[in-house]
C-alpha positions in Angstrom: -38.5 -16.3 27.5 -41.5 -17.7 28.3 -42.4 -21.9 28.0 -45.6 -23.3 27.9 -46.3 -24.9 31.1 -49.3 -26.8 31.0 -47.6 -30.2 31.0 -45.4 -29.4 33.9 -48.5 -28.4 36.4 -51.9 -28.3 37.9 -54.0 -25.9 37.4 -53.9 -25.1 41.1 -50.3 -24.9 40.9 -50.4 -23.3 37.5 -52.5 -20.1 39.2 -50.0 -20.0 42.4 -47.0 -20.2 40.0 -48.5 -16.8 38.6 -48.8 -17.8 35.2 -49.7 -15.7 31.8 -51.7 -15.7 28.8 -51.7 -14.2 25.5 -54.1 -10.9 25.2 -54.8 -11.7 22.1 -56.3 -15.5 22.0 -55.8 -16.6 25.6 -53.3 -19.6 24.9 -51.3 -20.1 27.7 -50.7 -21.3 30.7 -47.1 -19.5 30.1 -44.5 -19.6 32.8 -41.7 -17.3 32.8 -39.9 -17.5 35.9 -36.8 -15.6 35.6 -37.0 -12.1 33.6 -39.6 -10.0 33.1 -38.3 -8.0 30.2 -39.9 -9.1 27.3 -37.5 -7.6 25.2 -34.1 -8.9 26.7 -33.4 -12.1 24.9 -36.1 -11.5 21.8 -34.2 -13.0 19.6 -31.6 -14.6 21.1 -30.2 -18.5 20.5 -32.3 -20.5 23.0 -29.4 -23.0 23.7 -27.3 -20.0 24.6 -30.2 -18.4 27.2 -31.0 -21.3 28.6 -27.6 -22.5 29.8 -27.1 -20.4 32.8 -30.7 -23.0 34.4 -28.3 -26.5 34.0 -24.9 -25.0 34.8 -23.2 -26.0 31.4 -21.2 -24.0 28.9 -22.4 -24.8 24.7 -20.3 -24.0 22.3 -20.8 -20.6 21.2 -22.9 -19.4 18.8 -20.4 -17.9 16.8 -17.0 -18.2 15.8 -16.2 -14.6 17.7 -17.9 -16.6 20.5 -20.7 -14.0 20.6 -24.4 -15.6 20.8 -26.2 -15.8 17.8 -29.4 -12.7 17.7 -31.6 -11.9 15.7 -33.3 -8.2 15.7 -36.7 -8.1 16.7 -37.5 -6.7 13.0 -36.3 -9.7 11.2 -38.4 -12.2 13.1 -41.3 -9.8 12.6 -41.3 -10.2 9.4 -41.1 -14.1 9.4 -44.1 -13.7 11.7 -45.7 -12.1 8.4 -45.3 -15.8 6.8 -48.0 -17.2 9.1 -50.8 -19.0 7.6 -51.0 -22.0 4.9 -50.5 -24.2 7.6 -46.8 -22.5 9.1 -46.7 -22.4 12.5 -44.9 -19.7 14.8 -42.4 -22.8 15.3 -41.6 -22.6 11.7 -41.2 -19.2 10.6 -38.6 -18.4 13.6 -35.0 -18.2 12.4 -32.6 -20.9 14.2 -29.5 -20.9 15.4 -26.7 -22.5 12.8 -24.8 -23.5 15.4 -27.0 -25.2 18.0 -29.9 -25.7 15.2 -33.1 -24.5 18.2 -35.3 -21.3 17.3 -34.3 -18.2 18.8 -36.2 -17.2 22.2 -39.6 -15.7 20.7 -41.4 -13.6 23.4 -44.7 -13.8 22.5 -47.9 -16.4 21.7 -46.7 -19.6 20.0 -50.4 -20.3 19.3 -51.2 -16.8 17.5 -47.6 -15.1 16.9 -48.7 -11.8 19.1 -45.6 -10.5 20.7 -45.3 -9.6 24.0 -42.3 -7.4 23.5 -44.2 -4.2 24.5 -45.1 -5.6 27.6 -43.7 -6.0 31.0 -44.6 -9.9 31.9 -47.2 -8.8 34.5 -48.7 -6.6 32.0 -49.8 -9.8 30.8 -53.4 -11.2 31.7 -53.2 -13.9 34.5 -53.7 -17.4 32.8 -57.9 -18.1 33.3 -58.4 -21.9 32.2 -61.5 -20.8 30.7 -60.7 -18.0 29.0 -60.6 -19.6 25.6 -64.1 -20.6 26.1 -65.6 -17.8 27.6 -64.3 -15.6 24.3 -65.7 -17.8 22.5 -69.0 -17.7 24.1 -69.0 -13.9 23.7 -68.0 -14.0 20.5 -71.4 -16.4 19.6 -73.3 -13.5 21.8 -71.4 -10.6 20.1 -73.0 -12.6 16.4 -76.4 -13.0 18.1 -76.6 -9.4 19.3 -75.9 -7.8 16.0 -78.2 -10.6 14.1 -80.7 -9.5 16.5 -80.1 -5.5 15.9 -80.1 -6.3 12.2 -83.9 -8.0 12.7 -84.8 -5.6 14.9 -83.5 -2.3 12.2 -85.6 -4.3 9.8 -88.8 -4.7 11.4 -88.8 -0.9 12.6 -87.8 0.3 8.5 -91.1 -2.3 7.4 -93.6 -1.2 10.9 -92.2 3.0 9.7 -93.4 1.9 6.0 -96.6 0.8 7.2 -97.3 3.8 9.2 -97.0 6.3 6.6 -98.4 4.4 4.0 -101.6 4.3 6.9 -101.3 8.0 7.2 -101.2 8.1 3.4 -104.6 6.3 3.2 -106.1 7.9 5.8 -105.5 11.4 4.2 -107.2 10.3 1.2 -110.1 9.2 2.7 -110.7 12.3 4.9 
């Protein structure tokens, strides 16, 4: 899974660690340093995934001593709950056992999921990114404000000029 991993760096160290960010609203820096499958543990108990890093066994999951999983269906639909103020963080299901969200493999900021996507398919995290869409999106509003004037003022200066020719034919 991926972690969000602007507390833990600089942002030189932050470009050198090769760090992502979402395609969709450039949250990030994410830092996934381990497996580039974005499908692989989708789902999966976090507790359970992450205790290979520290070296310690959890309890298992389940009483078959299987890890706990979720498919990749059921926490798109919880993903469909997003809005009135839920967060990613709350609509993922948790474990019963260990009571942490499952690994979600995608934007914690937006809910896009990166599942389709190989982790270096995944735009390199730009600091400025955020601001720079937001920059084009004001320029993307100005440009068709601008067209709109511009549509306007030809229909009114094409009105003028045939209601010119119109006068002119009647006083020939």
């Amino acid at each position: 899974g991926n972690t969000d991993a602007n507390e833990f760096f600089t942002e030189e160290e932050l470009a050198a660690e090769g760090c992502r960010m979402c395609p969709a609203c450039c949250s990030g820096p994410f830092l996934n340093q381990h497996c580039s499958d974005m499908r692989t543990h989708h789902g999966q108990c976090s507790a359970m995934a992450w205790r290979s890093r520290d070296g310690t066994r959890r309890t298992p999951c389940l009483s078959n001593g299987m890890t706990y999983q979720v498919s990749a269906t059921e926490i798109s639909k919880r993903l469909m709950q997003l809005g009135n103020g839920k967060t990613v963080a709350d609509v993922l299901p948790r474990c019963p056992t260990h009571n942490v969200s499952v690994m979600f493999n995608g934007c914690r900021g937006c809910g896009h999921l990166f599942t389709d996507l190989s982790w270096h398919n995944l735009p390199k995290w730009d600091p400025n990114a955020k601001e720079k869409a937001k920059l084009d999106k004001k320029k993307m509003q100005a440009s068709v404000l601008l067209c709109s004037q511009i549509r306007k003022e030809a229909a009114q200066l094409e009105f003028e000029r045939e209601a010119l020719k119109e006068v002119a034919s009647h006083l020939a």
